[in-house]
N, C-alpha and C positions, 0 to 999 in steps of 0.2 A: 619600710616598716617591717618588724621583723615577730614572728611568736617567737615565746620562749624556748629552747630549746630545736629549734627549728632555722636555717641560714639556705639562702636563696643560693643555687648556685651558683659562682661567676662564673665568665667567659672564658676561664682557663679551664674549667672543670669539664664544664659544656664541650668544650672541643678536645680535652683528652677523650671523653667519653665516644665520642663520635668517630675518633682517630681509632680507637681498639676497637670499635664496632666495623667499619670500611677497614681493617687490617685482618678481616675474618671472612673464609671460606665457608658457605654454605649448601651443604651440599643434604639432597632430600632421596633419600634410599627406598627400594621397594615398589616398584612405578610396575604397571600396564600396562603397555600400549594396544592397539587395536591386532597387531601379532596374535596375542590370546586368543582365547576363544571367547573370554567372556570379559574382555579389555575393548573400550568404547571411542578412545581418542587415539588420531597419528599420533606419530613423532613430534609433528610439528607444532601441534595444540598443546602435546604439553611442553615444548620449550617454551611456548608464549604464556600458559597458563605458570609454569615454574618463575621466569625470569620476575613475573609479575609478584612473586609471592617474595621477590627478594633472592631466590637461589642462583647459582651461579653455576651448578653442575646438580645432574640426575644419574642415579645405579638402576637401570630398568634391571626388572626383574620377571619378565615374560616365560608364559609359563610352556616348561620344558614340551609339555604332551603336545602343545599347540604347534609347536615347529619343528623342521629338521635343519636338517645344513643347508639347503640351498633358504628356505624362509628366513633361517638366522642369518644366511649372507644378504640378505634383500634386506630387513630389519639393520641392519650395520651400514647400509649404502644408504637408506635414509635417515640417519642418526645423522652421517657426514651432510648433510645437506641442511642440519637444523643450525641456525645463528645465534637465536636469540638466549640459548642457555645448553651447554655441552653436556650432548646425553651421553650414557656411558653403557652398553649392550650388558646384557647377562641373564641370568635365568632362575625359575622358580620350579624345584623338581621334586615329585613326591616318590616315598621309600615307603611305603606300605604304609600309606594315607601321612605321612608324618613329611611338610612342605621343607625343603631347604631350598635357602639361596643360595646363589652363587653370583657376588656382585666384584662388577670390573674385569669381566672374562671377556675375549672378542674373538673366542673362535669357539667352535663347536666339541662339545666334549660329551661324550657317552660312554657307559658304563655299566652292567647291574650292579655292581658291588660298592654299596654308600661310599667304603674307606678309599678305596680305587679312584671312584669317579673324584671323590673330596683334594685327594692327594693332586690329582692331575690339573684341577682346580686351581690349584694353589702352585703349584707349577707353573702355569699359565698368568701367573697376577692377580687370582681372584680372593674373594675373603669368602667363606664358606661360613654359613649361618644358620641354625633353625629357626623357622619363619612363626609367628601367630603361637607362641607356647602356650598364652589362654585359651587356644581353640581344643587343646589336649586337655585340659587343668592342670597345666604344666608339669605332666606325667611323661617323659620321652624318652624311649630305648636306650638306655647305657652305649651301646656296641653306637648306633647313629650319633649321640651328643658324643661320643668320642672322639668320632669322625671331624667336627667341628671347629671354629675358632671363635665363633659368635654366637648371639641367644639374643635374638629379637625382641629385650624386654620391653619393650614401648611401641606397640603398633595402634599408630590412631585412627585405625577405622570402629568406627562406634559399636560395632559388634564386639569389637576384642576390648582396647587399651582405653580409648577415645582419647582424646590431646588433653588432658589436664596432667599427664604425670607417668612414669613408666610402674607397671606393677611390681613391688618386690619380690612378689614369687619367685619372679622369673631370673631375679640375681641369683637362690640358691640352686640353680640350672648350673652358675657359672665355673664353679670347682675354682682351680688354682691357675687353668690355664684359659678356659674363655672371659671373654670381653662383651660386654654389653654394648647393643648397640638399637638405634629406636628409625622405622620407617613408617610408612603412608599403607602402603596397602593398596594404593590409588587405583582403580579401576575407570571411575569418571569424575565428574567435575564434583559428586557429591561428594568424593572423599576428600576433596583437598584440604589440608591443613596447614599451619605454620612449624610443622611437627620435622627439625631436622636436625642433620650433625653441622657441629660448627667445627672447625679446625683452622690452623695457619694459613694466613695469604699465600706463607711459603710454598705452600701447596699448586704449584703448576701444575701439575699433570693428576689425571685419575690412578695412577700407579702410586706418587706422591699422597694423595690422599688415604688412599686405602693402607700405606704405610705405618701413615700420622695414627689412623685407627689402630690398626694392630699394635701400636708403641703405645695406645691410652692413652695420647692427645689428641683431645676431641671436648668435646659439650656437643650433651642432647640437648638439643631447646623447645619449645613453643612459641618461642619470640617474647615470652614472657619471663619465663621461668628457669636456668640452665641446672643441668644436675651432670656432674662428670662422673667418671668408672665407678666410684664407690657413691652410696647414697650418707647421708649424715641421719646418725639417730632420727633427729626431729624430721629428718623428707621419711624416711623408715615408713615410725607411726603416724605419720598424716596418711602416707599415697595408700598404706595398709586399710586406712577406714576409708578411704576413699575408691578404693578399688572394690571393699568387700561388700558396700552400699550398690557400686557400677551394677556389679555380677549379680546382686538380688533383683534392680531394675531391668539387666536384659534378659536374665532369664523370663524376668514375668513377663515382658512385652515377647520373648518364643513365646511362652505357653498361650498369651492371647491370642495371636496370631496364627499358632497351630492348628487350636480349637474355632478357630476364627472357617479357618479354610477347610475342616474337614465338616464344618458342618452346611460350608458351602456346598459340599461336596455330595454330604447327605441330600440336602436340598435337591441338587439336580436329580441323586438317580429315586428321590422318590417321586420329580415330575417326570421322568424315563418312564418309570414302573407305573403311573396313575392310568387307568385305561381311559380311551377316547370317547369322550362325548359323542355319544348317537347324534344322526344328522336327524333334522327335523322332518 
């Protein structure tokens, strides 16, 4: 029995749909590992934590201060050792407070010079990106977004993006030559999400993939939702009210919490400063 307007799917439809879903590389950008300083899980936690969430390949993105070249060759020796879901090394590097990645790099690269280090980067296989643009208000130095190929509009850790949708701010970052692209942020098990790039099975290898990126074949997902390079009027003004609602709610829950802790703060040093009851 059927409603109007409304047909059940058959068996044909069910299995094309599942055919181009299993013909799809999912791969989750922007990962932590315990490398960092302020990164919670090995390697190997989170292949098992990725593989479960459906990924198939991870872009670490550990952050640069926290290692050198011998850490990042220790870091690459236990990558080789994860089974369960193919991590892929690289790093997360700050330019005068402003984060860039550098995903799919597997050797050690340093540099002060943003355009220098980005170049060598990209040299090496990597794709070069600025990381968290709502954490600026997606305000970022000319001469550094030049340096770039990517603009991290969708980052789902609940501080920035959260997984409902990528901000559009962060498209007019993109000018004519960068490419959107949406990561995790992941530090511990509290940030995981469903939040990744989908691409071609074709996609063998993480040099393959990062490719497919840079060519703008790709889908951001949440497992629900896919948006690719360009958003459509109607994702526009949804993710627009939807983002501008976000940023009212996490600002108020800083200010709570601010206020929260400095008056904890009051607290103590006014029992510091209370003088000592007299002994009896």
């Amino acid at each position: 029995m059927t409603r109007t307007g409304w047909r059940r799917p058959d068996d044909e439809d069910e299995r094309s749909r599942r055919q181009e879903r299993s013909s799809i590389v999912k791969a989750m950008l922007h990962v932590h590992t315990c490398f960092s300083s302020d990164g919670e899980l090995t390697p190997a936690s989170i292949g098992r934590l990725a593989r479960g969430r459906g990924f198939s390949t991870v872009f670490l993105a550990d952050h640069f201060e926290s290692l050198d070249r011998e850490s990042f060759a220790a870091l690459l020796g236990e990558c080789r050792w994860v089974k369960e879901c193919r991590l892929v090394p690289g790093y997360e590097r700050s330019f005068g407070g402003y984060h860039v990645l550098a995903l799919g790099v597997d050797r050690w690269i340093d540099d002060p010079e943003p355009r220098v280090w980005a170049d060598r980067v990209r040299a090496a296989g990597g794709l070069v990106a600025i990381a968290h643009p709502g954490r600026y208000r997606h305000q970022i130095p000319e001469p550094l977004l030049a340096a770039c190929d990517a603009v991290e509009v969708w980052n789902s850790k609940p501080p920035y993006d959260g997984s409902m949708g990528p901000d559009p701010r962060g498209y007019r970052l993109l000018g004519t030559t960068r490419i959107p692209i949406c990561g995790q942020d992941l530090h511990g098990t509290r940030h995981l999400s469903a939040v990744g790039m989908e691409v071609a099975d074709a996609c063998g290898t993480p040099a393959e993939i990062v490719a497919a990126i840079r060519r703008g074949e790709y889908q951001m997902t949440n497992g629900r939702v896919r948006y690719a390079r360009e958003l459509s009027p109607s994702s526009r003004r949804t993710l627009t009210v939807v983002h501008r609602a976000r940023r009212r709610l996490v600002d108020l829950a800083i200010d709570l919490r601010t206020a929260a802790r400095r008056a904890a703060a009051a607290r103590r040093l006014d029992a510091e400063r209370a003088p000592e009851a007299p002994e009896p």
